[in-house]
N, C-alpha and C positions, 0 to 999 in steps of 0.2 A: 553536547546535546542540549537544546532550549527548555527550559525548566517544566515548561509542560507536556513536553515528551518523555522528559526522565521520571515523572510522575507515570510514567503508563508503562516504563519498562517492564517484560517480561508477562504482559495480559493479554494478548492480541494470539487467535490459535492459527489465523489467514488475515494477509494483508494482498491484496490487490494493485500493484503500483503501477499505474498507466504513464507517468509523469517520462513524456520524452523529450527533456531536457537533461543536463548534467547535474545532480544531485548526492546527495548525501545518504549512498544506499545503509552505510555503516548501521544509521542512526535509526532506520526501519527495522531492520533488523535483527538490531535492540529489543524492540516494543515486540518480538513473540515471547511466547512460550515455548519453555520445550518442546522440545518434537514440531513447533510451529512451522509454517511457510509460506514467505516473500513468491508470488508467481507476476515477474514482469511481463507486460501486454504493451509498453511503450518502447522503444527503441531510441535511445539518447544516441547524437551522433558520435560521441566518442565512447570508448570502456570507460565503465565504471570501475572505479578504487573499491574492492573488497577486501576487509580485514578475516580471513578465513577462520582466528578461532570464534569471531560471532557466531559464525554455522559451527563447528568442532564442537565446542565446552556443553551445547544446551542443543545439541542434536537437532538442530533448525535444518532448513531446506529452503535451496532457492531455487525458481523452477524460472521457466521462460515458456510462453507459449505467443502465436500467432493470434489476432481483436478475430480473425475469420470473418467472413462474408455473407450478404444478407441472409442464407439460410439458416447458418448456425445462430448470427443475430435474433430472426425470430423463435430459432428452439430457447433462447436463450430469458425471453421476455415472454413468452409462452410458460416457462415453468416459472418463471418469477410470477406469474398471474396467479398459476394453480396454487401456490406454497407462498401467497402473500407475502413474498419479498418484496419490499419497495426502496426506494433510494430517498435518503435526506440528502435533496442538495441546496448548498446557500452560493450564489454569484457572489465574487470578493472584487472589489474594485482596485483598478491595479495599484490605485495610490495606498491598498493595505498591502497588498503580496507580498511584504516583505516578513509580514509577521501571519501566515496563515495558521499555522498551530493556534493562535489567539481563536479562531474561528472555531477549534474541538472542545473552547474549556468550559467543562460544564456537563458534556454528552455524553461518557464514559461511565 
């Protein structure tokens, strides 16, 4: 796990992972809390490697659900309106992608 990841293990109560590429669910994982939960909305074309006691030992959950279609999208940005949730998002140029965790340190 990249050193700024292992700094956040175990803080995280909901991660969101859209990422539909082949990746290192392992290491997500990681970064909950007890009782926490991984809910994938990306579809990697292959299975994902799952180390099972990451969920067992710290009673994690990983869920999967369907991105749904423009109406759940507007229910969706509709309550993020009312309950002032907004997104911080930063563009990574691809000449960084290889180090994107560099892009969270600091914001935790």
């Amino acid at each position: 796990m990249p050193m700024e990841m292992a700094r956040h293990a175990g803080s995280f109560d909901f991660i969101l992972d859209a990422v539909a590429a082949d990746h290192d669910i392992n290491a997500y994982i990681n970064l909950l809390r007890r009782d926490g939960n991984i809910t994938l909305v990306g579809a990697p074309e292959k299975p994902l490697a799952l180390a099972a006691f990451g969920l067992i030992m710290a009673r994690r959950s990983l869920s999967g659900s369907p991105i749904g279609g423009l109406p759940e999208t507007q229910q969706m940005l509709d309550f993020c309106s009312q309950h002032n949730i907004v997104a911080d998002v930063e563009v990574i140029p691809s000449r960084r992608s290889t180090k994107p965790t560099s892009a969270c340190s600091g914001r935790m």
